[in-house]
C-alpha positions in Angstrom: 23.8 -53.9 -38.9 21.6 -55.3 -41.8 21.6 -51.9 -44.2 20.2 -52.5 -47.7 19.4 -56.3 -47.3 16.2 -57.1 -48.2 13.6 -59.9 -46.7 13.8 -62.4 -43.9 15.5 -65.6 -44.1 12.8 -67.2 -41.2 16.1 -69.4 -40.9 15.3 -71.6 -43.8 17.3 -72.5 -47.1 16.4 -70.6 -50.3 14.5 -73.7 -51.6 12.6 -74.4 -48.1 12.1 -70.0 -48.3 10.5 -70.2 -52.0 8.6 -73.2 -50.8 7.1 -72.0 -48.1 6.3 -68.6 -49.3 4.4 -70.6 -52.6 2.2 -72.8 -49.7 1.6 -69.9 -47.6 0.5 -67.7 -51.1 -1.6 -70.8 -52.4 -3.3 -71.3 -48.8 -4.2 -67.4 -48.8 -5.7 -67.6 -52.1 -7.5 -70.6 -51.4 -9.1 -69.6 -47.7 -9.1 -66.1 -48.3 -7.6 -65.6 -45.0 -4.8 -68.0 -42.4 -3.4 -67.6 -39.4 0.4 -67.4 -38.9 3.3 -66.0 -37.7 3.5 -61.9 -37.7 6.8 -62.2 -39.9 5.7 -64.4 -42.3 2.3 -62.7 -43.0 4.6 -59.4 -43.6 6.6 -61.2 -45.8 3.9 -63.3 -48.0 1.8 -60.2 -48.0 3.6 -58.7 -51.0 3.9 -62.2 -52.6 0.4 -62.3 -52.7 -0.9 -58.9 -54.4 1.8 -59.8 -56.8 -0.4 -62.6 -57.9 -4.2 -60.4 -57.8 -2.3 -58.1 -59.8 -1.5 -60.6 -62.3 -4.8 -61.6 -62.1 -6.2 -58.3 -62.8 -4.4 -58.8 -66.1 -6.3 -61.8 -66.9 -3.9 -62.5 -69.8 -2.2 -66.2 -70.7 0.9 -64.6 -70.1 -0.2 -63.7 -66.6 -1.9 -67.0 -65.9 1.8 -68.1 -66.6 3.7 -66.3 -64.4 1.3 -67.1 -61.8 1.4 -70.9 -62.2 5.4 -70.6 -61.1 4.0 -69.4 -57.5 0.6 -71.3 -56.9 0.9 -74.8 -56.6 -2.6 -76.1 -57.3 -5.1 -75.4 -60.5 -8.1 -75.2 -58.6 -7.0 -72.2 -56.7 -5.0 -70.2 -60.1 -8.8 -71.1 -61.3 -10.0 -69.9 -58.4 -7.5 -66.6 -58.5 -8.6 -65.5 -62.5 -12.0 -66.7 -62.4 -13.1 -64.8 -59.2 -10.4 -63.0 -56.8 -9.4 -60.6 -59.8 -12.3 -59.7 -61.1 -13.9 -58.9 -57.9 -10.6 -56.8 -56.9 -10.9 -55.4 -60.6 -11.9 -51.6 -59.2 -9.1 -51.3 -56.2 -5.8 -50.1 -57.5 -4.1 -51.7 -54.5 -4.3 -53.1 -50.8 -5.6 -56.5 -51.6 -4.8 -58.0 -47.7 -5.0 -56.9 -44.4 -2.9 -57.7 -41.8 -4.7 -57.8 -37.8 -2.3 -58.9 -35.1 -3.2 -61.4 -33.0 -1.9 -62.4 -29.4 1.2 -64.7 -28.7 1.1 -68.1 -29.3 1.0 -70.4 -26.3 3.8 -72.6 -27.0 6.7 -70.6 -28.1 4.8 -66.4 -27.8 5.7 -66.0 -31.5 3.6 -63.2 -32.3 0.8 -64.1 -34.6 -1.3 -62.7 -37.0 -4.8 -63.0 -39.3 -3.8 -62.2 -42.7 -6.7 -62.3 -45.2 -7.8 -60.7 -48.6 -10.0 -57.5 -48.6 -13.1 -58.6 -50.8 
């Protein structure tokens, strides 16, 4: 039994885990919505209202914090200069989750995660 232990592994390494979680926060921000796997939309989900909520802030200190987890300018850019201020007035709920079908190859479930504008 897995009591009290938080997050899925996805069966990747810590650094291939962080990695993967930064492309798959960068990609949402950039798109405004992807398609992927029902268990790694769950888990990136938090990841990203982590980073609207910093961007709400608006502060340098913010705009720090959230350079760790984006991994290209144009999109933190992107993030302060329009995804926060148009989330400015909603305390919380900044994506949406819609399940999708299985996948043909493997039927992993899949899911349409995008950001509530």
């Amino acid at each position: 039994m897995r009591h009290n232990v938080m997050g899925r592994k996805l069966s990747r390494s810590i650094k291939q885990r962080k990695a993967l979680f930064r492309n798959l926060a960068t990609d949402l921000l950039r798109y405004k919505r992807i398609k992927t796997t029902e268990a790694k939309a769950k888990t990136v989900q938090p990841i990203a209202e982590q980073l609207i909520t910093l961007a709400k802030r608006g502060d340098l200190h913010a705009r720090r914090l959230a350079a760790r987890d984006i991994c290209d300018p144009a999109v933190l850019q992107t993030l302060f200069s329009e995804i926060g201020p148009a989330l400015e007035k909603r305390t919380g709920g900044y994506t949406r989750i819609y399940k999708l079908g299985p996948r043909h190859g493997d039927a992993a479930k899949m899911a349409l995660i995008e950001l509530v504008m």
